[in-house]
C-alpha positions as a Markdown table, in Angstrom:
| # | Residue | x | y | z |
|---|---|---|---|---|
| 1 | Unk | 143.8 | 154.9 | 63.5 |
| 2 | Unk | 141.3 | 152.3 | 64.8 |
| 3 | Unk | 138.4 | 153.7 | 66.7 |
| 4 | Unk | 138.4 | 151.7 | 69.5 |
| 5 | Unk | 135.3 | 149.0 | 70.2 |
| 6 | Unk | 132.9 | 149.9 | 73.3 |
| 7 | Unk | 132.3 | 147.1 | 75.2 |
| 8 | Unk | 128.7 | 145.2 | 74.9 |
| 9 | Unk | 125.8 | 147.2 | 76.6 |
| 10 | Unk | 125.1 | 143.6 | 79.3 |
| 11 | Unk | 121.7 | 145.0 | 80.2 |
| 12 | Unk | 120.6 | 145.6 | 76.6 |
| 13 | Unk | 122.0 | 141.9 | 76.0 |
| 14 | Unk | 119.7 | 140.2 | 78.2 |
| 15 | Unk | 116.6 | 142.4 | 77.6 |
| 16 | Unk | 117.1 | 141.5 | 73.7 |
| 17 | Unk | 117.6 | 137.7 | 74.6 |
| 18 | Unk | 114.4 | 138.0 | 77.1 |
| 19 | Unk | 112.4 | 139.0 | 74.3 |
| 20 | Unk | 113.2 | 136.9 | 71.9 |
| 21 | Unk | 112.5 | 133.9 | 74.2 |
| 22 | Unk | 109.4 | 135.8 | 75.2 |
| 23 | Unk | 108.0 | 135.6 | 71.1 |
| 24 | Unk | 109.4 | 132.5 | 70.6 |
| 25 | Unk | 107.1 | 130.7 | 73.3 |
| 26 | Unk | 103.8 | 133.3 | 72.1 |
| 27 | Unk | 104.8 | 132.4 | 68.5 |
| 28 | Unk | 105.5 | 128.8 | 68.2 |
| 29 | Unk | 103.2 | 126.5 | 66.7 |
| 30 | Unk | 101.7 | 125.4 | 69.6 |
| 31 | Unk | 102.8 | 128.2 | 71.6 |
| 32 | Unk | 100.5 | 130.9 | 73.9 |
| 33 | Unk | 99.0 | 132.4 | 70.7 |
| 34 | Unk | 97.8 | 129.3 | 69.2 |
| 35 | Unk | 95.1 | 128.4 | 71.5 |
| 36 | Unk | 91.9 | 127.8 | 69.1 |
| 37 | Unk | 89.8 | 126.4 | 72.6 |
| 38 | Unk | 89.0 | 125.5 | 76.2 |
| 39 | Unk | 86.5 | 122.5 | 76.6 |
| 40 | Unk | 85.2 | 122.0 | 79.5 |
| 41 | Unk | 84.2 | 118.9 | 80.3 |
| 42 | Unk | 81.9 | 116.5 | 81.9 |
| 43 | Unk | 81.5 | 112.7 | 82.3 |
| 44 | Unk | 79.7 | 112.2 | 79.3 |
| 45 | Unk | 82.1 | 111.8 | 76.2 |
| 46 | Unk | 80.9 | 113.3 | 73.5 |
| 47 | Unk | 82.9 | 115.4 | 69.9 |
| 48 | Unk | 84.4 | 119.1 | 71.0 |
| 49 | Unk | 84.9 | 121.5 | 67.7 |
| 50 | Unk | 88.3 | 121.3 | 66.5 |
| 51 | Unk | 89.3 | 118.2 | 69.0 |
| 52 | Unk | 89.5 | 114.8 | 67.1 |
| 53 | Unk | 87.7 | 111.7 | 68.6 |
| 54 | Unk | 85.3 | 112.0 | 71.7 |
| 55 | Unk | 86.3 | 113.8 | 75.3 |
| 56 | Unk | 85.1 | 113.7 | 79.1 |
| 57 | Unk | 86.6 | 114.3 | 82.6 |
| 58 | Unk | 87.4 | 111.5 | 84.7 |
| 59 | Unk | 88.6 | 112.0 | 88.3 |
| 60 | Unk | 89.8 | 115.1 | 87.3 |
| 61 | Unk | 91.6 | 114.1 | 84.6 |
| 62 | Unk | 90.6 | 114.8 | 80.8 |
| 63 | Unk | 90.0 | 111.0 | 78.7 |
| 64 | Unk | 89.8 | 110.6 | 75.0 |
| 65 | Unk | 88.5 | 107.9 | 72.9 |
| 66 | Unk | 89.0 | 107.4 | 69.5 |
| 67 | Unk | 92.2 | 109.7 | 68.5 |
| 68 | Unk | 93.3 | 109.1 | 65.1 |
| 69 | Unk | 96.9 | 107.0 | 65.6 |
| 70 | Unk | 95.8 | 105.9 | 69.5 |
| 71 | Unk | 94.4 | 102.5 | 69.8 |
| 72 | Unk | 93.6 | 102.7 | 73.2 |
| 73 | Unk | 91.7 | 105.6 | 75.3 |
| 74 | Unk | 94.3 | 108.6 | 76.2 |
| 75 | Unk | 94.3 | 109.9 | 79.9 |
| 76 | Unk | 95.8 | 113.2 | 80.4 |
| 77 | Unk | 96.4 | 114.9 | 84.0 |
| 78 | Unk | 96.3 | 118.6 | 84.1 |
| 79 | Unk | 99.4 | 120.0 | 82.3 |
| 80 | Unk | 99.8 | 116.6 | 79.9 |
| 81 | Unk | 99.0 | 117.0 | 76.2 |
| 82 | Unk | 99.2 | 114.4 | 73.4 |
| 83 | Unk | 99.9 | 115.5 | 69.9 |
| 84 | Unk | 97.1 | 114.2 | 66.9 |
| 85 | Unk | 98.7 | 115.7 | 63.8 |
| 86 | Unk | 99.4 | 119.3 | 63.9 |
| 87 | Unk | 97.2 | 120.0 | 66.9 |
| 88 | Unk | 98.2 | 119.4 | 70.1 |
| 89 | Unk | 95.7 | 118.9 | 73.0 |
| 90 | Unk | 96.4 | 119.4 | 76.7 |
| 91 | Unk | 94.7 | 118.7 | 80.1 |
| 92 | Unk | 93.8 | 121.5 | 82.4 |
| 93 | Unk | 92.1 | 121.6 | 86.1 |
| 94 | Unk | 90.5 | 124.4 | 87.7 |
| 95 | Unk | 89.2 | 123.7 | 91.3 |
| 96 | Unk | 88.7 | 120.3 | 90.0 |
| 97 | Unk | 86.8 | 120.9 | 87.0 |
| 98 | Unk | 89.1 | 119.3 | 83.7 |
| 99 | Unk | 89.2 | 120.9 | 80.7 |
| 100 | Unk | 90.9 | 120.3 | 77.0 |
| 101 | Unk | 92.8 | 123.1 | 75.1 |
| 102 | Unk | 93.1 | 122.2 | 71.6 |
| 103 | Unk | 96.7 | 124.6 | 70.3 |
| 104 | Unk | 96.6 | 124.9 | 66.5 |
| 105 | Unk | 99.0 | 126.3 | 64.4 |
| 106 | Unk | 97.0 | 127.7 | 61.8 |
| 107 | Unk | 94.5 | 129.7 | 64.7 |
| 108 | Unk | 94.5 | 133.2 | 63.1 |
| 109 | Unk | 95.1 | 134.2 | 66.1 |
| 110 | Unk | 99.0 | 132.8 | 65.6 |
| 111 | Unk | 99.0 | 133.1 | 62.3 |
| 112 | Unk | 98.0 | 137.2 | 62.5 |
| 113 | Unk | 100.3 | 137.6 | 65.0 |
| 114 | Unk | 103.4 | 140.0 | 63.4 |
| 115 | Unk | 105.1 | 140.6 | 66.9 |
| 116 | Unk | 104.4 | 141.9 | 70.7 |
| 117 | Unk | 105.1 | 146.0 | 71.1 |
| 118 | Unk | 106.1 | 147.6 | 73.8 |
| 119 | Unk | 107.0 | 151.0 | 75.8 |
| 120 | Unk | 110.6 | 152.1 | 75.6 |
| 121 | Unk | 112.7 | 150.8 | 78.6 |
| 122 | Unk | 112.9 | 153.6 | 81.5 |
| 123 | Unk | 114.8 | 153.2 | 84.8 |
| 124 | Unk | 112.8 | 155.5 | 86.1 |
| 125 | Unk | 110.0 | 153.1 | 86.4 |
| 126 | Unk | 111.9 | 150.9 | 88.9 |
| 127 | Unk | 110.3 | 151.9 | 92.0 |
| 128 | Unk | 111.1 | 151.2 | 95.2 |
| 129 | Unk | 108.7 | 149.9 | 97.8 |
| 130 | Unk | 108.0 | 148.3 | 100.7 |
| 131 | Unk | 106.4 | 144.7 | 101.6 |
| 132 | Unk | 103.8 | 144.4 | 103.5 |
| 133 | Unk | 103.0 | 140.4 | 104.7 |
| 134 | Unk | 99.4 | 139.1 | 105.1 |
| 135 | Unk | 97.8 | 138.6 | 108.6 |
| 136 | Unk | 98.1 | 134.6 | 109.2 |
| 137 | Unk | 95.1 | 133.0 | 107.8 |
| 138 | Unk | 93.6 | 136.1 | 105.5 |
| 139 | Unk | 92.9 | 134.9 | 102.1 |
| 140 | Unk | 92.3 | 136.9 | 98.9 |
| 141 | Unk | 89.5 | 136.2 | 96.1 |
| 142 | Unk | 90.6 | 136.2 | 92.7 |
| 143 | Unk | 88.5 | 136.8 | 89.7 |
| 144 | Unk | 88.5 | 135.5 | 86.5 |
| 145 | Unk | 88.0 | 136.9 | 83.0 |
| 146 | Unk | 84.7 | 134.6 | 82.7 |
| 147 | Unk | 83.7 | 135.5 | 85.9 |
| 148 | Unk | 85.4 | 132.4 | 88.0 |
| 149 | Unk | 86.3 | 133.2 | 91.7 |
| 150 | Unk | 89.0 | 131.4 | 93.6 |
| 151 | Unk | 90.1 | 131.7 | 97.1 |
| 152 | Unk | 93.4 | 131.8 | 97.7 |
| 153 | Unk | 96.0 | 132.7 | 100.9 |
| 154 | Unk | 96.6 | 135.9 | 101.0 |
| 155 | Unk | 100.6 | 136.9 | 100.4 |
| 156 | Unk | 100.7 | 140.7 | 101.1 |
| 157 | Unk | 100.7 | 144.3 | 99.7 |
| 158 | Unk | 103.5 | 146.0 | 98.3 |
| 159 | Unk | 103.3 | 149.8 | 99.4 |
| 160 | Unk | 104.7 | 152.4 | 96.5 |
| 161 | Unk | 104.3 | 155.7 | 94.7 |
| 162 | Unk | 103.6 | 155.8 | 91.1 |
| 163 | Unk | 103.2 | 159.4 | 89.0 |
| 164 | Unk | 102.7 | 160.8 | 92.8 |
| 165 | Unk | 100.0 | 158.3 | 94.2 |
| 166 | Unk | 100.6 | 156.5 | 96.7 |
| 167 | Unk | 99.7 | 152.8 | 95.8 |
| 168 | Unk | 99.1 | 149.5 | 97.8 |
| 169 | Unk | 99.8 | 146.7 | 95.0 |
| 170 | Unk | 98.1 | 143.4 | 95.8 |
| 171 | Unk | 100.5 | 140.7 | 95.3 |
| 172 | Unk | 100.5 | 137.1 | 95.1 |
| 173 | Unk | 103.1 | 133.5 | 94.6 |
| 174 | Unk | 105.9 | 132.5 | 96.8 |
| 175 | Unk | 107.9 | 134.7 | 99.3 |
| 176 | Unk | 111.0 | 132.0 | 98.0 |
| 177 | Unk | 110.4 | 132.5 | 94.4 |
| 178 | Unk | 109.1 | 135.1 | 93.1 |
| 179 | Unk | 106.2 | 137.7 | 93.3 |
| 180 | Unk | 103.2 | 138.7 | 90.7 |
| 181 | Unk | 101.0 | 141.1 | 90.3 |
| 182 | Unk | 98.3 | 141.9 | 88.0 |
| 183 | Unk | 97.7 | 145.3 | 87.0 |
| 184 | Unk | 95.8 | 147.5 | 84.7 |
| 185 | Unk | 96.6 | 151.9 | 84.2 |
| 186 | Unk | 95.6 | 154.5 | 82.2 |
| 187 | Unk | 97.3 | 153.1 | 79.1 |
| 188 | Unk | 94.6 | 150.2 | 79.6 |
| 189 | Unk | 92.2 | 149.8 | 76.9 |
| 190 | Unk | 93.3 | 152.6 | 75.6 |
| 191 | Unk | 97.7 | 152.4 | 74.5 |
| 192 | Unk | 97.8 | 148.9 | 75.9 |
| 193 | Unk | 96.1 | 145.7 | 76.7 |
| 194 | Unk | 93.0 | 145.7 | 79.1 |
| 195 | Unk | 95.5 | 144.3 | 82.2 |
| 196 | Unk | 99.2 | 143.1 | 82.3 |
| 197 | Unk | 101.0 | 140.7 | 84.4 |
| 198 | Unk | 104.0 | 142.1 | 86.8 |
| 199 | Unk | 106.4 | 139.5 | 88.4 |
| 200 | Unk | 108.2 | 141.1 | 91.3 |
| 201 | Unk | 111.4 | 139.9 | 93.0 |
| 202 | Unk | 111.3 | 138.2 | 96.6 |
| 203 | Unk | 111.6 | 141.4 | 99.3 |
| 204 | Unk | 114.7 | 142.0 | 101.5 |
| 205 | Unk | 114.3 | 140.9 | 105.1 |
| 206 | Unk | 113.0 | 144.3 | 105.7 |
| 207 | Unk | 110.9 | 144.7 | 103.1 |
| 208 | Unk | 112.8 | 147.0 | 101.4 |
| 209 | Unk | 111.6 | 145.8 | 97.1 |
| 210 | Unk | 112.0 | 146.7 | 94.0 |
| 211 | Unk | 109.0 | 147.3 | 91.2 |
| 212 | Unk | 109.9 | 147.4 | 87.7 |
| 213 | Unk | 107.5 | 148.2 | 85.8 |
| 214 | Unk | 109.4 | 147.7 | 82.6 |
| 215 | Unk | 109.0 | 143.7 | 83.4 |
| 216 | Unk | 104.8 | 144.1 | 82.8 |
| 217 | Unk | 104.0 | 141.3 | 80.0 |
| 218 | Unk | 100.7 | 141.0 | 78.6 |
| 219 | Unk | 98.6 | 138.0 | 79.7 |
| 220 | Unk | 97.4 | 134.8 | 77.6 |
| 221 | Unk | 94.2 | 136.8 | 76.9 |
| 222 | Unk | 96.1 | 139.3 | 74.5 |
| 223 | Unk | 96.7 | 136.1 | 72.3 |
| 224 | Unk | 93.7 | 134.2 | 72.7 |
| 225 | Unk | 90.1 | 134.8 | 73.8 |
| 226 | Unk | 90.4 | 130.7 | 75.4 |
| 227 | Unk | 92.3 | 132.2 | 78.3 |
| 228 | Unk | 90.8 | 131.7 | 81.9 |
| 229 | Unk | 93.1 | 134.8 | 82.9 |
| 230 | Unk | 92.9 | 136.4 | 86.7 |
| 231 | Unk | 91.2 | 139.8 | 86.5 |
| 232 | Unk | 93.8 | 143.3 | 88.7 |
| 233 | Unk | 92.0 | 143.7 | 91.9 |
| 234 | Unk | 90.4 | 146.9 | 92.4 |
| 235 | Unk | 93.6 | 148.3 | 94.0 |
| 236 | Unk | 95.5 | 147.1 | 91.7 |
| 237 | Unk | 93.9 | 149.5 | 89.0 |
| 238 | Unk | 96.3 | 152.3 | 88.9 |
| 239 | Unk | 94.6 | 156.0 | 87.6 |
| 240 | Unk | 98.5 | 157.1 | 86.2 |
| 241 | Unk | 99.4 | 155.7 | 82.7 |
| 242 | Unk | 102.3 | 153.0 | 83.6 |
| 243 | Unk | 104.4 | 153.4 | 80.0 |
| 244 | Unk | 106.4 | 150.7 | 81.3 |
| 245 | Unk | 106.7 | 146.7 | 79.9 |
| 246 | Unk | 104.7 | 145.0 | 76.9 |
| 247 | Unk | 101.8 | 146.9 | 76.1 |
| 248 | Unk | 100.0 | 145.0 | 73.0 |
| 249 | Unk | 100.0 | 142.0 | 70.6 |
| 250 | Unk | 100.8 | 143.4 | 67.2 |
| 251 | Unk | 98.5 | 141.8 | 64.3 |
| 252 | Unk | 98.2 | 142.0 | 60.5 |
């Protein structure tokens, strides 16, 4: 008799194809782990380590002279990149100020990288909540990891219990998109990564959210020190161990 064949488990399905998508853009060669540096730069061009040819900002913009295989000068805007061999090198802008990151495949920070590991899935870490807008015109100030502060609009709060405490999550993105928080809990430092990343889904008219905690990710920092990441706000710091989401890169 033929045992009969139980039909595919659809969440498990999409959580495996999530992750692999989710290593494949850390672990490519010039994927999130292979960030060697951050140059920032001024207006006088001058050598970077590990860039080829001479760099400076321009307008805003990043401009390099003398690339091996480029005759002429090569003018990147913030989120263009030109690849020099196996390197690949790629504008940023913070509050106006441009920068070159210089991705390198052989980085030990890629090439030590064995995989990303995780808390088992839990449904009971889906918590419901409520959304709370910002008052018109408040703005929030966001920290960096190097000590950068930016001034943004404020979005809102999302009210929630979590291990028994009640908790007002700071959140941040678009109300037609999607929601993020950052957050860091007593598995920070300590089972997991310093801080994680938590996207959030867009609120019901009436507030009524989801949080899944099982959707934390760790941040660029976990794969590279050349990371400019934003810093949990102190509410945002949860005393309860979230064993939810990724928790820490996994190295050789």
């Amino acid at each position: 008799m033929t045992s009969p064949v139980s039909a595919p488990d659809t969440a498990a399905v999409q959580a495996g194809a999530a992750a692999d998508q989710r290593w494949a853009a850390v672990s490519a060669p010039h994927g999130t782990a292979a960030l060697r540096h951050t140059h920032w730069l001024d207006a006088e061009p001058r050598a970077y380590e590990g860039a080829p040819g001479l760099w400076h900002g321009e307008d805003g913009r990043v401009v390099g002279t003398g690339l091996p295989g480029e005759p002429t000068d090569v003018t990147l805007s913030a989120g263009e990149h030109v690849d020099v061999g196996p390197l690949r090198l790629k504008a940023i802008n913070r509050g106006g100020a441009p920068a070159l990151r210089v991705f390198d495949p052989e980085t030990p920070g890629r090439t030590s990288l064995r995989g990303i590991l995780s808390f088992p899935h839990d449904e009971a870490w889906a918590i419901p909540g409520v959304f709370h807008p910002a008052a018109e015109g408040q703005s929030i100030v966001i920290e960096s990891v190097d000590g950068y502060e930016r001034v943004e609009p404020a979005v809102g709060t999302i009210a929630l219990e979590v291990g028994g405490e009640p908790v007002e999550l700071t959140v941040w993105g678009d109300l037609d998109d999607e929601l993020e928080a950052v957050i860091a809990d007593g598995t920070s430092n300590v089972d997991a990564y310093r801080f994680r990343f938590l996207p959030i889904e867009v609120p019901a008219a009436d507030g009524s959210v989801t949080v899944d905690f099982n959707r934390a990710y760790l941040p660029p920092c976990a794969f590279s020190d050349h990371y400019v990441c934003p810093l949990p706000p102190l509410n945002n710091r949860l005393a309860v161990r979230v064993e939810a989401g990724e928790r820490i890169a996994d190295r050789a």
